[in-house]
C-alpha positions as CSV (number, residue, x, y, z in Angstrom):
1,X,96.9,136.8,98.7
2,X,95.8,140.4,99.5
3,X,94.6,140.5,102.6
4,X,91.6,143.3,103.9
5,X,91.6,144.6,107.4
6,X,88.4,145.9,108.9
7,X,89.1,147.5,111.8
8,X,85.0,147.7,113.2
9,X,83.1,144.6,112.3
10,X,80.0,143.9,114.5
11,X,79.8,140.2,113.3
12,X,83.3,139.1,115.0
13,X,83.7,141.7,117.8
14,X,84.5,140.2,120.9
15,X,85.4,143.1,123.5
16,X,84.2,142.0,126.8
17,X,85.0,138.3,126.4
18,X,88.1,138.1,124.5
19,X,88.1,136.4,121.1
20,X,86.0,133.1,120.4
21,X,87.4,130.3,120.2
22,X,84.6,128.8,117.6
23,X,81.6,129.8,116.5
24,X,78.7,127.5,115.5
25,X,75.7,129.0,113.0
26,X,71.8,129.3,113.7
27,X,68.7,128.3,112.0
28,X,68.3,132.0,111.0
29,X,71.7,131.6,109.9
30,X,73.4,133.7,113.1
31,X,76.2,133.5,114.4
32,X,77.1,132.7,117.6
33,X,80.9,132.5,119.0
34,X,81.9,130.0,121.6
35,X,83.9,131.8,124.2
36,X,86.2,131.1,127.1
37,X,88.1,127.9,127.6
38,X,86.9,124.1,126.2
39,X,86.5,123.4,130.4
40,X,84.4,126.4,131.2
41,X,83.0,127.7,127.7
42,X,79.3,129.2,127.0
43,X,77.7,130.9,124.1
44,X,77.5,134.4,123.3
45,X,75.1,136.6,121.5
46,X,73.8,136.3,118.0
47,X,76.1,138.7,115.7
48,X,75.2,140.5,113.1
49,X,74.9,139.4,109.4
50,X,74.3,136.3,107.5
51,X,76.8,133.6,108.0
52,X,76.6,130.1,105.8
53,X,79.6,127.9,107.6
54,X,81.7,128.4,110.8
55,X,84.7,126.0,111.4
56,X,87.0,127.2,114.3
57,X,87.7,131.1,114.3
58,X,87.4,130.6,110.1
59,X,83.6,132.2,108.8
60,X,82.2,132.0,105.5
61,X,79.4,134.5,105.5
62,X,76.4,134.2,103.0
63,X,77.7,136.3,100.6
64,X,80.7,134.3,99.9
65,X,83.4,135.9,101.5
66,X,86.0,134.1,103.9
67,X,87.2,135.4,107.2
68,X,89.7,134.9,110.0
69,X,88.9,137.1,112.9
70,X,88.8,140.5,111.8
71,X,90.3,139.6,108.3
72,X,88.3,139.2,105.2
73,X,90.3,137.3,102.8
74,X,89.6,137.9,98.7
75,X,87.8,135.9,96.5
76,X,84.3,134.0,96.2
77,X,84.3,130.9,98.2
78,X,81.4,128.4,97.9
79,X,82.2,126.2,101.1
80,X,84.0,125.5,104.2
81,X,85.6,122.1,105.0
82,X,88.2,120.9,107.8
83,X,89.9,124.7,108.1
84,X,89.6,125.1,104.0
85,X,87.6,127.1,102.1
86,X,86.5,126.1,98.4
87,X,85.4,127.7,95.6
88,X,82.2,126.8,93.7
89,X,83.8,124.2,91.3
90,X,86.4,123.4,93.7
91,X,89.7,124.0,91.7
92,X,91.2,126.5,94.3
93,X,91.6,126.4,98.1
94,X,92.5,129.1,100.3
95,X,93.8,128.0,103.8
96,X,92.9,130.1,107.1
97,X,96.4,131.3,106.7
98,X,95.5,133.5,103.7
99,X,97.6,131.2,101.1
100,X,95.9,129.5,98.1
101,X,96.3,127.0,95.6
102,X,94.7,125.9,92.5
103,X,94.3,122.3,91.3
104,X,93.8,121.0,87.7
105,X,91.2,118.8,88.6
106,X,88.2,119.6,91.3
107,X,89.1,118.9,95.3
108,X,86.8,115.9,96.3
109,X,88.2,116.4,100.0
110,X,90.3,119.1,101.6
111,X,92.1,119.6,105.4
112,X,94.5,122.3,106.0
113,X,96.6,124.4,108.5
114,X,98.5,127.7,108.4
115,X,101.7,125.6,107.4
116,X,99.8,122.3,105.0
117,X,96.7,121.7,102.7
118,X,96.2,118.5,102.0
119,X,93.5,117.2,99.2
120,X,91.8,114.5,97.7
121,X,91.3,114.8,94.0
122,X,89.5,113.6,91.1
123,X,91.7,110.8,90.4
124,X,91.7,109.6,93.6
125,X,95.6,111.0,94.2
126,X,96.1,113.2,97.3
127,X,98.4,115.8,97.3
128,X,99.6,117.9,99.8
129,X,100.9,121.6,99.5
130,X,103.5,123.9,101.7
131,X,102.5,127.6,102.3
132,X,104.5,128.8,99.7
133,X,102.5,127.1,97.0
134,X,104.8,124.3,96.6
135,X,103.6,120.8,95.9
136,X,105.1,118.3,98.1
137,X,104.0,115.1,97.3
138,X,101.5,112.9,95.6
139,X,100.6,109.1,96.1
140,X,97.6,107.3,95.7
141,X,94.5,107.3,97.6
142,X,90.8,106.6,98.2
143,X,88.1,109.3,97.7
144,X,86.4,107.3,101.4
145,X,89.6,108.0,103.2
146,X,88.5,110.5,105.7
147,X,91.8,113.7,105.9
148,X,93.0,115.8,109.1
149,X,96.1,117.8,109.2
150,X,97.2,118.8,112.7
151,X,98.2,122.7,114.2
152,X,101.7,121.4,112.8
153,X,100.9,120.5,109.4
154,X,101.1,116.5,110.3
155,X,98.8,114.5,107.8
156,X,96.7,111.7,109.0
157,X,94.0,109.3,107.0
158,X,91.7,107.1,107.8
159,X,91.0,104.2,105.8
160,X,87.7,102.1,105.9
161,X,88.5,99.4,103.7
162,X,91.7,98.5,106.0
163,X,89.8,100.1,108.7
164,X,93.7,101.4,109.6
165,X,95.0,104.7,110.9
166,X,97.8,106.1,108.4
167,X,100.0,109.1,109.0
168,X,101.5,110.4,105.5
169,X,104.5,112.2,104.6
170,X,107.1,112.8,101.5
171,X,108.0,109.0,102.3
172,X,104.4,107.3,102.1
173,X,101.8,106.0,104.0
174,X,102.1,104.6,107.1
175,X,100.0,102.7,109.3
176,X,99.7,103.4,112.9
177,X,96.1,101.5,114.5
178,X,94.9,98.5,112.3
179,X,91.4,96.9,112.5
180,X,89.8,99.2,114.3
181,X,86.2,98.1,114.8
182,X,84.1,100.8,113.9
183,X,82.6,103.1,110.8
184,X,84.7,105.6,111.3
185,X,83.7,108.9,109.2
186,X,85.5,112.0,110.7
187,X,88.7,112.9,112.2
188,X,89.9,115.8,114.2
189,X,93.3,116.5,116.0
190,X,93.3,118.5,119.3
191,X,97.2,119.0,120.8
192,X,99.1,115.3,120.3
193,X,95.6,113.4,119.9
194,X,94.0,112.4,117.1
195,X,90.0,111.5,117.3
196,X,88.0,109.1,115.3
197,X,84.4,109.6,115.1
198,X,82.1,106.8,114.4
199,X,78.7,109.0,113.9
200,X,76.6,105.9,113.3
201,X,77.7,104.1,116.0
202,X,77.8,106.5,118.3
203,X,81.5,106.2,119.6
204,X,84.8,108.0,119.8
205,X,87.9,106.9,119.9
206,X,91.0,108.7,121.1
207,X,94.8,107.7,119.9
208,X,98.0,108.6,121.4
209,X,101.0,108.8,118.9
210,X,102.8,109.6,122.4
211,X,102.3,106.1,123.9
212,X,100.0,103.9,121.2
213,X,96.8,103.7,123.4
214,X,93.1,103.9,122.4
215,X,90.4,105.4,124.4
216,X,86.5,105.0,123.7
217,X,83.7,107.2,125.0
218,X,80.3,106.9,124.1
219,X,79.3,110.0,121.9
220,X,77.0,112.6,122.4
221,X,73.8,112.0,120.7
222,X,74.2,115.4,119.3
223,X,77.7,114.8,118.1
224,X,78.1,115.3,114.2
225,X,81.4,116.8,113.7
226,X,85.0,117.1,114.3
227,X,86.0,120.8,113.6
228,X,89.0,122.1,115.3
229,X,89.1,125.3,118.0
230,X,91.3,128.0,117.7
231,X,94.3,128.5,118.8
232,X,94.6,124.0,119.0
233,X,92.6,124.2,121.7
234,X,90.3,121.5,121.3
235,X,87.4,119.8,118.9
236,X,83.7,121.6,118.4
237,X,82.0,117.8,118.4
238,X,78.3,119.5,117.5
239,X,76.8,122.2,115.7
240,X,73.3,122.8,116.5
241,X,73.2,125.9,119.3
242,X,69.6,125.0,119.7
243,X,70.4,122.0,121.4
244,X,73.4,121.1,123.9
245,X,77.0,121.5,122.2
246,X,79.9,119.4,122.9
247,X,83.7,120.2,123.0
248,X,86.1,117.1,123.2
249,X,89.0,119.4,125.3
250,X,92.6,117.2,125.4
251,X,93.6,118.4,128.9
252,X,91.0,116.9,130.8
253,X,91.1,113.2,132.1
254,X,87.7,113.2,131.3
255,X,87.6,115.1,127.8
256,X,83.8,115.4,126.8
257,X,82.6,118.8,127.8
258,X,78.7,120.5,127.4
259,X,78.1,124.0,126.6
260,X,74.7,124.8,127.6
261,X,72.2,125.7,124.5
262,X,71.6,129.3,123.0
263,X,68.3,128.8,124.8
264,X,69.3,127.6,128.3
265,X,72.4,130.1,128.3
266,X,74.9,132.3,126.7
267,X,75.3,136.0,127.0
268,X,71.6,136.5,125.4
């Protein structure tokens, strides 16, 4: 993958506040990067240019083009979903990383990281890849199973039928919560938790693979998505910088954090 380097772009300069650590996009289709730490983050100013999806430091802009920081990567790319980008009849992938792969049939889901992508096909089969292009495995699936890989390149499901927690490797599928009450259709990974959104019914759910427990918090009415932060950081749990955003940060005893909206702060 040829990568381009622009050494001057308005739409990602960061120079008084360091780099973002997410970005989340406007109604004008702005936009606007997250800065400082999950604990003590606020908004800054609009940037330049037309922007169609956001998920951690990874942009597609309304052209089409994907970017990482200051890197524009080649290609057309139609969406953005859980740190992958797609093209418009979604038979490649291109990972934040700058690696690609291309898939016989079209990607119904996708989750990746600089080291694994992971997708949902078709046929109902996921498959996972390694950075050098290399497929490493293939069992069957569910096209409702909801993906996440972790900073690491760990893979985890969830299933709603079993209503289970799996982890999956080259050996299988294995199942690490069972019966979880809920209607569960996200999951995000920040450090050694996983997080389980249940959108609907307003709850999240934190697991430990440390020690096996299970934390609930009531969500954030706002809450509508699990995208990763940069750098492993945390989760981005809402999108709308008109209204209050939420960061789920895994240091804190008390992980729900609020970012104050474009309109009651940021650097404006």
């Amino acid at each position: 993958m040829k990568l381009v380097f622009f050494l001057s772009i308005p739409l990602l300069a960061q120079t008084v506040h360091g780099p973002a650590i997410g970005y989340v996009v406007d109604a004008g289709a702005q936009l606007l990067p997250i800065l400082g730490v999950p604990a003590a983050a606020h908004l800054g100013a609009p940037q330049p240019g037309a922007v169609k999806s956001a998920d951690g430091d990874l942009i597609l802009t309304a052209s089409g083009q994907a970017r990482r920081g200051a890197t524009a990567f080649d290609g057309q790319w139609e969406s953005l979903e859980n740190r992958v980008f797609l093209n418009s009849d979604r038979t490649r992938a291109l990972t934040g990383a700058g690696w690609e792969i291309r898939s016989a049939l079209p990607i119904r889901k996708a989750a990746g990281s600089a080291s694994r992508l992971v997708a949902i096909l078709a046929d109902e089969s996921l498959v996972a890849w390694a950075a050098d292009g290399r497929q490493e495995y293939r069992l069957a699936a569910s096209i409702w199973w909801s993906i996440a890989v972790s900073a690491k390149g760990d893979v985890y499901a969830f299933d709603p039928a079993a209503r289970a927690l799996l982890r999956i490797d080259a050996h299988g599928v294995s199942s690490a919560l069972s019966e979880l009450d809920a209607n569960v259709s996200a999951l995000g990974i920040a450090g050694d938790l996983i997080v389980l959104a249940d959108f609907d019914g307003h709850r999240l759910f934190q697991y430990s693979f440390a020690d096996a427990s299970l934390r609930s918090f009531d969500a954030p009415a706002e809450a509508n998505t699990l995208r990763m932060l940069a750098g492993d950081k945390g989760l981005l749990l809402s999108s709308d910088p008109a209204k209050p955003l939420w960061l789920f940060d895994p240091s804190l005893a008390d992980p729900l954090v609020v970012v104050p909206a474009a309109s009651q702060g940021g650097d404006r």
